[in-house]
C-alpha positions as CSV (number, residue, x, y, z in Angstrom):
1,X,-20.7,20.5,-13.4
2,X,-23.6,20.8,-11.2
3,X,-22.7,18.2,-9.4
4,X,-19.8,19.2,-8.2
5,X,-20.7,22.5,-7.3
6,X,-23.3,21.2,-5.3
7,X,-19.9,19.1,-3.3
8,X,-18.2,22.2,-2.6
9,X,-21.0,22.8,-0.7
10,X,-20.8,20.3,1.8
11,X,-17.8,20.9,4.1
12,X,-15.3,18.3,5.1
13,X,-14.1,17.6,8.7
14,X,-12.1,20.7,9.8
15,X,-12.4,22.7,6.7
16,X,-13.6,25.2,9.3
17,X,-9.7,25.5,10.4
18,X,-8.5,26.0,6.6
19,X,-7.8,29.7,5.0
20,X,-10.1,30.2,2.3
21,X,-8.0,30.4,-0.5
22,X,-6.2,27.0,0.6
23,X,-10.6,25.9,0.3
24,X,-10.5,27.5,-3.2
25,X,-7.4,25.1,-3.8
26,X,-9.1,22.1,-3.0
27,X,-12.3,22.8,-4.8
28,X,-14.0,20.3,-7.5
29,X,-14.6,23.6,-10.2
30,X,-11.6,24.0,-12.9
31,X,-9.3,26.5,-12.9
32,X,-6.2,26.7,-14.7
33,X,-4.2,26.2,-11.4
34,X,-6.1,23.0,-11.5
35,X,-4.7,21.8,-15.3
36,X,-0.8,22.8,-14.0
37,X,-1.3,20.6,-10.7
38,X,-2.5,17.7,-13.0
39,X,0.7,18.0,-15.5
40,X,2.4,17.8,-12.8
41,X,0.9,14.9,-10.9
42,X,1.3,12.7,-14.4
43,X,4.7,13.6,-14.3
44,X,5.3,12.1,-10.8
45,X,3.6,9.2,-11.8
46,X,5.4,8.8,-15.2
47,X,8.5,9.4,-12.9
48,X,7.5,6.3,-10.8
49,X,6.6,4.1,-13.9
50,X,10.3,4.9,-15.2
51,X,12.5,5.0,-11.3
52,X,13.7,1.4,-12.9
53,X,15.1,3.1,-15.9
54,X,16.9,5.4,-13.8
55,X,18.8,3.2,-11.6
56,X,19.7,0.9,-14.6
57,X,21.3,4.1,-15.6
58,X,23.1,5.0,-13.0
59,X,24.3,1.7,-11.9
60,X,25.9,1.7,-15.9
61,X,27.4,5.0,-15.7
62,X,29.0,4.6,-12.0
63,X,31.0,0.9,-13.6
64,X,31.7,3.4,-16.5
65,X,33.0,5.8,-14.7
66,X,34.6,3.3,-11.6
67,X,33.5,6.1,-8.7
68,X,30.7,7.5,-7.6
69,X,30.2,11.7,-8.3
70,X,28.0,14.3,-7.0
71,X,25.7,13.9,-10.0
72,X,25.6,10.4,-9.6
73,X,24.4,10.3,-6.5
74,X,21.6,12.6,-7.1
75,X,20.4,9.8,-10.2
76,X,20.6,7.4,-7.8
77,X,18.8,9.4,-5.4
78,X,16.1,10.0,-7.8
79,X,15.4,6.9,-8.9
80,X,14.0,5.8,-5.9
81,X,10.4,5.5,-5.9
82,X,10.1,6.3,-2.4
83,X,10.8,10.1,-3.0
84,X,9.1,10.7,-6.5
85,X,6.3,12.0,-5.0
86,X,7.6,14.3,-2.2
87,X,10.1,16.0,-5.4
88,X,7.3,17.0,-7.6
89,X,5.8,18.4,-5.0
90,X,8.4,21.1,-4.9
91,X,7.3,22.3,-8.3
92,X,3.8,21.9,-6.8
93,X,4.4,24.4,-4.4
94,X,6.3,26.8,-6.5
95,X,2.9,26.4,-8.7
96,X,0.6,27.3,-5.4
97,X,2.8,30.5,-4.7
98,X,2.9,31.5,-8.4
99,X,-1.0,31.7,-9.1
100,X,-1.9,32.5,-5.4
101,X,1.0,33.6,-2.9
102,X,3.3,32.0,-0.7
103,X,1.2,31.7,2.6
104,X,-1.2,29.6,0.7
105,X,1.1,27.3,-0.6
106,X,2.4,27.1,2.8
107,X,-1.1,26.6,4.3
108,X,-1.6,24.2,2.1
109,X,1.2,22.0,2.4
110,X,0.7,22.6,6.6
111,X,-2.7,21.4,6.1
112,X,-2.6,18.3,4.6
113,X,-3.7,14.8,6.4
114,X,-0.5,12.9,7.4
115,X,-1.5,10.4,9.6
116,X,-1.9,7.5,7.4
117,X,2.1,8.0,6.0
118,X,3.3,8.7,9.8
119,X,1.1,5.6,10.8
120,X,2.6,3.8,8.1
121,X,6.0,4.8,9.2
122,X,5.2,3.6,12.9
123,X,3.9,0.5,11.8
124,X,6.6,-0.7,9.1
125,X,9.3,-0.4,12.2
126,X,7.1,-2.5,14.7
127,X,6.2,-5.2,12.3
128,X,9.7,-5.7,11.2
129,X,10.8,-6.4,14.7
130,X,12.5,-9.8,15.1
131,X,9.9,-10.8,17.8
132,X,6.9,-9.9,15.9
133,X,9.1,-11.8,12.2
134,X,9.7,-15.3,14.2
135,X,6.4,-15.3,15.7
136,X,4.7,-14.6,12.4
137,X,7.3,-16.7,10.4
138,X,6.2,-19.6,13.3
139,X,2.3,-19.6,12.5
140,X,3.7,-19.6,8.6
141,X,5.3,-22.8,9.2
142,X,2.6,-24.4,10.9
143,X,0.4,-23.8,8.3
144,X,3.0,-25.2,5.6
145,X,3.3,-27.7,7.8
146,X,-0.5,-28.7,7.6
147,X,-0.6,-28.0,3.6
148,X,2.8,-31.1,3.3
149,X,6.0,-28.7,4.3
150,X,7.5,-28.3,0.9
151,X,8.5,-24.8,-0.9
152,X,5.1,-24.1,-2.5
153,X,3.2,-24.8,1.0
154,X,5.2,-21.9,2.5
155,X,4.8,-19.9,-0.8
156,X,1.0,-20.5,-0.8
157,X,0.5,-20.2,3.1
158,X,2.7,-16.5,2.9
159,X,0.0,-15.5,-0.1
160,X,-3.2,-16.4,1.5
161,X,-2.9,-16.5,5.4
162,X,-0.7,-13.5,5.6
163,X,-3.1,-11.5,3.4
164,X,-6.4,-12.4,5.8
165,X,-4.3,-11.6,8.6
166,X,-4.3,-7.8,7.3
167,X,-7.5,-7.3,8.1
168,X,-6.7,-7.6,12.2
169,X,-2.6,-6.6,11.7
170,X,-3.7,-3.6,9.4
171,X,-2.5,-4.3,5.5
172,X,0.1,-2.2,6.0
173,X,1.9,-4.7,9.2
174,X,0.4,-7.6,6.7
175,X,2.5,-6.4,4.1
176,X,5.9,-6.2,6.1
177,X,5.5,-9.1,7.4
178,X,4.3,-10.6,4.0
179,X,7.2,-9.4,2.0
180,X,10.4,-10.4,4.3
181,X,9.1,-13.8,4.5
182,X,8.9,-14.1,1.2
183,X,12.3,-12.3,1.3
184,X,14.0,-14.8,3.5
185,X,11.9,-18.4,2.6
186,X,11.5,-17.8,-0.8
187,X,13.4,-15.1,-2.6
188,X,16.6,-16.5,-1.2
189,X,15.8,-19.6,-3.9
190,X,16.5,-16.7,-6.7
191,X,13.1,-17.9,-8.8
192,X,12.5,-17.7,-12.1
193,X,11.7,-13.5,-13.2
194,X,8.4,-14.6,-14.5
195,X,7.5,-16.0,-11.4
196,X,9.1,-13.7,-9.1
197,X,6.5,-11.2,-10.2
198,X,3.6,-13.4,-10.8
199,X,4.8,-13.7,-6.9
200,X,5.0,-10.2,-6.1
201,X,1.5,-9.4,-8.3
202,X,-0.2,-11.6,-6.1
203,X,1.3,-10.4,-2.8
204,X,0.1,-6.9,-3.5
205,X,-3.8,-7.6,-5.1
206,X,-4.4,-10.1,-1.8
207,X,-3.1,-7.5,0.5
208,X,-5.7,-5.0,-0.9
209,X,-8.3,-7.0,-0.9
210,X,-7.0,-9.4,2.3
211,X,-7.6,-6.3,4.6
212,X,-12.0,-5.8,4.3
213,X,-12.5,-8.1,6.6
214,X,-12.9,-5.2,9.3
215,X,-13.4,-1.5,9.3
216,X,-10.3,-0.5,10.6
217,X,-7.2,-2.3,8.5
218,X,-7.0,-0.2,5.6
219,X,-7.2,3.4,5.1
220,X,-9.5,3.2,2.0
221,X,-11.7,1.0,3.8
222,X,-11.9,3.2,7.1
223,X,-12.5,6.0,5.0
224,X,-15.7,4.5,3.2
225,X,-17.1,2.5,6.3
226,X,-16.8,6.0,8.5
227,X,-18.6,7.3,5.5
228,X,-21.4,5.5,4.9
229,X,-21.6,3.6,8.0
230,X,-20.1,0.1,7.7
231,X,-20.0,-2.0,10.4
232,X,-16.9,-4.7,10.5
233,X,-19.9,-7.2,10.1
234,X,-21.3,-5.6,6.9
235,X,-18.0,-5.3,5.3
236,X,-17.9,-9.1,6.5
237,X,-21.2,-10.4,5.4
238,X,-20.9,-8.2,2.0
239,X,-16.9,-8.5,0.9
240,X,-14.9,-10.0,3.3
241,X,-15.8,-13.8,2.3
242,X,-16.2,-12.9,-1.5
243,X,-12.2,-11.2,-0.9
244,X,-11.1,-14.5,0.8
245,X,-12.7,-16.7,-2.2
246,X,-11.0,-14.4,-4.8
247,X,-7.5,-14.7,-3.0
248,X,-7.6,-18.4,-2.6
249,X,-8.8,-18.9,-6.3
250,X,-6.0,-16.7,-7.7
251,X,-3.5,-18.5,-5.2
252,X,-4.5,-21.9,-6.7
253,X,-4.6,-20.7,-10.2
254,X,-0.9,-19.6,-10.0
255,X,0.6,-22.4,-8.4
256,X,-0.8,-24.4,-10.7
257,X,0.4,-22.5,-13.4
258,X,3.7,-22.3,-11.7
259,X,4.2,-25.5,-9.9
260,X,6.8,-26.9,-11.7
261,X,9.4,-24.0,-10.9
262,X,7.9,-23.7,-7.8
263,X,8.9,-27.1,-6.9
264,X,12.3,-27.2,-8.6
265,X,13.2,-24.6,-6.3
266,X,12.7,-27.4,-3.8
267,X,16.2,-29.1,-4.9
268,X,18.4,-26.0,-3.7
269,X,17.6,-25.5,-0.2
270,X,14.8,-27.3,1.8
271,X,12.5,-24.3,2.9
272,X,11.7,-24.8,6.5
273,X,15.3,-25.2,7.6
274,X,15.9,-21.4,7.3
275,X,14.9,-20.0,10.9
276,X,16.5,-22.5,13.1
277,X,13.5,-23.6,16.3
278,X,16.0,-22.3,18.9
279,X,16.5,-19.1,17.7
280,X,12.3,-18.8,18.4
281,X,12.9,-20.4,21.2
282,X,15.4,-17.6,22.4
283,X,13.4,-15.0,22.5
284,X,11.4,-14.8,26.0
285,X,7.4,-15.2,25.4
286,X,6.8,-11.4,27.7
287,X,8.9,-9.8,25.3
288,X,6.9,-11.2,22.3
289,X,3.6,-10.3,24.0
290,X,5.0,-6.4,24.6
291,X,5.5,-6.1,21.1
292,X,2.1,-7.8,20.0
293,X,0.4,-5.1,23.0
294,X,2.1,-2.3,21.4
295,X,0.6,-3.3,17.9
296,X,-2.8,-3.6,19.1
297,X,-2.4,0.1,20.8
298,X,-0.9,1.6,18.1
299,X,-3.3,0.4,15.7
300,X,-6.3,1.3,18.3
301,X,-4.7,4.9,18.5
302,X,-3.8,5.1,15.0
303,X,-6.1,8.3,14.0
304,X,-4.2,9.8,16.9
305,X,-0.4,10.9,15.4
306,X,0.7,12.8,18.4
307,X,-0.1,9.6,20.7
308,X,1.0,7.0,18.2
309,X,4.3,9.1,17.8
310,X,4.5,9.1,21.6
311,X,4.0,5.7,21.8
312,X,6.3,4.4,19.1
313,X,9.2,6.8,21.2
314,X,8.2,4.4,24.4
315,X,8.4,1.0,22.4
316,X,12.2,2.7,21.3
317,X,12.8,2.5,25.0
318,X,11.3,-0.6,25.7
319,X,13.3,-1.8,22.4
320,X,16.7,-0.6,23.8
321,X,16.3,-2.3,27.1
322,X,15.8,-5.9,25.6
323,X,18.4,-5.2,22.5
324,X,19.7,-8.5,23.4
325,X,16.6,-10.2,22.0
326,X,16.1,-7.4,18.6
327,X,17.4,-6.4,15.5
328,X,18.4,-3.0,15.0
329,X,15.3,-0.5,14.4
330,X,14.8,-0.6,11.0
331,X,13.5,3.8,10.4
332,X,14.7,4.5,7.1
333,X,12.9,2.7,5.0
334,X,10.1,3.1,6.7
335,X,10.3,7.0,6.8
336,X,11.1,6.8,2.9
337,X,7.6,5.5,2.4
338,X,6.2,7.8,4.8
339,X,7.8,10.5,2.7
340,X,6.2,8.7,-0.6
341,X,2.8,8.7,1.0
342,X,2.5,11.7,2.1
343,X,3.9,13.4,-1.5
344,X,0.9,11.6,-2.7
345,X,-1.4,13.2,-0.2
346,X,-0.3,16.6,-1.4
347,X,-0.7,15.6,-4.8
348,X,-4.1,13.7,-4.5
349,X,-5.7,16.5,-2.6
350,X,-5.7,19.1,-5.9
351,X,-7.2,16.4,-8.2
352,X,-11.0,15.9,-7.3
353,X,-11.9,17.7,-10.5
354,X,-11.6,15.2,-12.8
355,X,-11.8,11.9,-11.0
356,X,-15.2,12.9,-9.1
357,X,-16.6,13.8,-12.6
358,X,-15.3,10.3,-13.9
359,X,-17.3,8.4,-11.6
360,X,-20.0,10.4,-11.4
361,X,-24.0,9.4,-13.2
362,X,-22.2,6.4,-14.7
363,X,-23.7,2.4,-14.4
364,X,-22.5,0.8,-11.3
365,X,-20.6,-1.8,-13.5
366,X,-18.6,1.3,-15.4
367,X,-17.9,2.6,-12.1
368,X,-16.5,-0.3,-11.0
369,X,-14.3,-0.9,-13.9
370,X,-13.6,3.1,-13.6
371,X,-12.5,2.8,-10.2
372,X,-9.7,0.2,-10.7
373,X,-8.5,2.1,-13.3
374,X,-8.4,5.4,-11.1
375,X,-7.1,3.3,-8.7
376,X,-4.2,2.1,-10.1
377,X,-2.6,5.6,-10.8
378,X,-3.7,7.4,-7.6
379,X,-3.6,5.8,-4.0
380,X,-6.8,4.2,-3.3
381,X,-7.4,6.4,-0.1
382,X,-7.4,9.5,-2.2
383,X,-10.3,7.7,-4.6
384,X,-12.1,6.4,-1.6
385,X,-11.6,10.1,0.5
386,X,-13.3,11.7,-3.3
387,X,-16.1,9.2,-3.5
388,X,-17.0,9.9,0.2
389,X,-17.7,13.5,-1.4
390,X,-20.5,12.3,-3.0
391,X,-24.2,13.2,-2.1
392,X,-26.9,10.3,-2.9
393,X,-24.2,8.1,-3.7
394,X,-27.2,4.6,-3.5
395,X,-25.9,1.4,-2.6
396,X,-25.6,-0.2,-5.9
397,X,-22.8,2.7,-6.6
398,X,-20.8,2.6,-3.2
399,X,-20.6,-1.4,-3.9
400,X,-19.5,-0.2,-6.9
401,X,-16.9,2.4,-6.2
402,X,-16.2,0.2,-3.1
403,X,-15.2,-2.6,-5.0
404,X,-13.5,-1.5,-7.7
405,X,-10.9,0.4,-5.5
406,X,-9.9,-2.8,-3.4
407,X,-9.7,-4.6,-6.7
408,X,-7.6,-2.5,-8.1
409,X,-4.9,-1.9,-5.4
410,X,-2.6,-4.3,-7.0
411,X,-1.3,-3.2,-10.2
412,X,0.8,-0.3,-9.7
413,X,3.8,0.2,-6.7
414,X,1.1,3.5,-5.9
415,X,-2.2,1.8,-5.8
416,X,-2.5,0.6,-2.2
417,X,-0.8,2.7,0.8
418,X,1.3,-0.6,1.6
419,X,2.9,-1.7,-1.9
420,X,5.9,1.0,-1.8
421,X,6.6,-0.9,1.6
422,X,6.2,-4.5,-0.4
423,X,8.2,-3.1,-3.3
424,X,11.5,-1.6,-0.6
425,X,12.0,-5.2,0.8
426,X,11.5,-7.1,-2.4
427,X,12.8,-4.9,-4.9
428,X,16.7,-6.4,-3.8
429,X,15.5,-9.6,-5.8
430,X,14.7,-8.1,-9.1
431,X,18.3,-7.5,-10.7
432,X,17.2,-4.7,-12.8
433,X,14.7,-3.3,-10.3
434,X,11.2,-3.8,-10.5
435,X,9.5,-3.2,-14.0
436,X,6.2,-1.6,-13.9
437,X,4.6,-3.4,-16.7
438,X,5.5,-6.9,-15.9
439,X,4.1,-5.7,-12.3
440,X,0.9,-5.1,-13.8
441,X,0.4,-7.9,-16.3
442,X,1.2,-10.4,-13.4
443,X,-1.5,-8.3,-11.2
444,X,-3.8,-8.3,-14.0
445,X,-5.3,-11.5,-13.7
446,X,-5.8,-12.1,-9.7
447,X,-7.4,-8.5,-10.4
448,X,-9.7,-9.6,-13.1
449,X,-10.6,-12.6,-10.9
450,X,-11.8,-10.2,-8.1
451,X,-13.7,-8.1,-10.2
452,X,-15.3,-11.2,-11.7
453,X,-15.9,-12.4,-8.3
454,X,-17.0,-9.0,-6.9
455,X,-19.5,-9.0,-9.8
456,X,-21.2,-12.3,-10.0
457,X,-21.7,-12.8,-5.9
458,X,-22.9,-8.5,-6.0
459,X,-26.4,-7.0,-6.5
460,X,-25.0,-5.3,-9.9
461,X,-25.2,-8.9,-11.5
């Protein structure tokens, strides 16, 4: 335990500003406290692992029952993944005030970091704007168009451009954008269940590994390049292209596995006759290139929540004047995985004990393995935010540590900030809602390809 008393020593940003018994919360030392916050945590993410359950449930018991009561709402209200989270983090707090008192559980709570969830939020209601949809479903259909037109070039164009294009959109627009296209060019088709989440798998591992191509796309990266000084170049030179190899591969690899249902899906509706030219062509070009300036602010501004919020409130404006040309603001779902997110930031932040001590003095290659396995029950910006803790991490670990979070941040809904927004649009096309395990098994091998690939082309090989 050395080790991490020697972390508790080195003060994060603004710990100045935190109470001291909220800094005795955080610490990397056990304490019983510490064992209660982790039940609890498990039980959030057992919750998760079993939302599907839950609405199977309730969806059985509301034909039983031909209405639906009080009670039934509240199943159906808790089987939502979006709010699993955010409800065991009522106990949580109950938990604080029992073994301290109830202005540090407040204080804690209050000082939490929510500007990735309320970024997320912002972001999710931009991208899902019909400008910024037909613009991006446009530059989709070009490249179809270049790879023959049919189904699969769409579905293989979606999967690998969209994924690259998170790492200038932010993963978390990537994603939106990502997942209704899929929604409305591919989905529609009602593929097969195996490889609707071989589909889905794929969208979420590429999105987490689609966005290293800068420093400022994805929270875990921007966590870990502010860190330990990563240029957009390095992360470039050192990931980006190996992330780009591994996303095409797996892309191949699964078409080729798939191709035949792909292309049977070919005989029910032809793909690229979905979003008619002159419904592009309707929307003026200034109003297109508003939206795409407001993106590049907001994601230019985005460790800024008060001027981000701001902004977003001016874009409502600027939204409402041109209605003629928009859908309807999309904010619920988008503030349901705000809500997700930041229950996991409450969460995450009391469970440094035991995942610093996991990676800790172990061989790069262990870490690495260690990491995605971390990774895939806790966001990967908590992982990254603990492995920043780290004194004397060396290079051969942060590559390490590095990669094995971005590999793993496809094979849970609660891996990778964006994949509860991937999982609200999609989850309509999975009858029985999506099951966790299939979800991982179809993730498991575009993840084992970019560990392999992360390994071989790394200075740990």
């Amino acid at each position: 335990m050395g080790i991490l008393a020697e972390i508790t020593k080195q003060p994060a940003k603004f710990d100045c500003l935190k109470p001291a018994s909220v800094l005795a919360l955080e610490k990397l030392d056990w304490t019983p406290f510490h064992t209660i916050s982790l039940i609890l945590f498990a039980c959030a993410v057992l919750h998760t692992l079993f939302t599907y359950r839950l609405q199977i449930f309730a969806e059985r018991l509301e034909k039983r029952r031909g209405k639906r009561t009080a009670g039934l709402h509240f199943l159906f209200f808790i089987s939502q993944v979006e709010v699993v989270f955010a409800l065991w983090a009522i106990p949580l707090f109950f938990a604080i005030f029992s073994f301290y008192n109830w202005s540090t559980a407040l204080e804690y709570v209050n000082t939490r970091d929510y500007t990735e969830p309320l970024f997320v939020m912002v972001i999710l209601a931009l991208t899902a704007t019909r400008p910024i949809i037909h613009i991006a479903e446009m530059a989709m259909r070009r490249c179809a168009h270049l790879l023959g037109g049919s189904l699969a070039s769409w579905w293989f164009a979606v999967l690998t451009v969209g994924p690259i294009l998170g790492s200038f959109i932010t993963e978390v627009g990537a994603m939106t954008l990502c997942a209704l296209l899929l929604a409305r060019q591919f989905y529609v088709y009602e593929p097969p269940q195996k490889l609707s989440y071989a589909t889905l798998a794929l969208l979420f591992v590429n999105i987490s590994v689609g966005g290293i191509l800068t420093d400022f796309a994805s929270p875990a990266v921007l966590v870990l390049a502010h860190a330990w000084d990563w240029t957009s170049l390095d992360l470039f030179l050192n990931f980006g292209w190996k992330a780009i190899l591994g996303i095409v591969i797996s892309n191949i690899l699964y078409w080729l596995y798939f191709r035949k249902e792909i292309n049977a899906l070919n005989d029910k509706k032809e793909i690229l006759t979905q979003t008619s030219e002159g419904e592009i062509a309707s929307i003026p070009y200034w109003i297109t290139f508003i939206h795409i300036l407001f993106i590049i602010w907001i994601v230019t501004i985005s460790h800024y929540p008060a001027v981000f919020i701001a902004s977003f409130l001016f874009f409502m404006g600027f939204h409402q004047i041109t209605r003629e040309h928009q859908y309807p603001i999309q904010i619920r779902q988008p503030m349901l995985i705000a809500l997700f997110l930041a229950g996991l930031v409450i969460h995450g932040g009391l469970q440094g004990w035991w995942v610093v001590d996991l990676l800790y003095e172990k061989p790069p290659l262990s870490v690495m393995g260690t990491a995605i396995g971390l990774t895939a029950f806790n966001d990967n910006t908590a992982i990254s935010y603990l492995a920043s803790l780290i004194p004397s991490w060396g290079p051969l670990f942060e590559y390490a540590i590095f990669t094995g979070i971005i590999a793993g941040g496809g094979l849970t809904i609660i891996a990778n900030a964006p994949n509860p927004a991937g999982y609200t649009i999609l989850k309509a096309h999975f009858r029985e809602g999506i099951h966790p395990i299939k979800l991982f098994m179809g993730a498991f091998l575009p993840t084992l390809i970019m560990y392999a690939i992360f390994y071989l082309f790394s200075p740990l090989s």
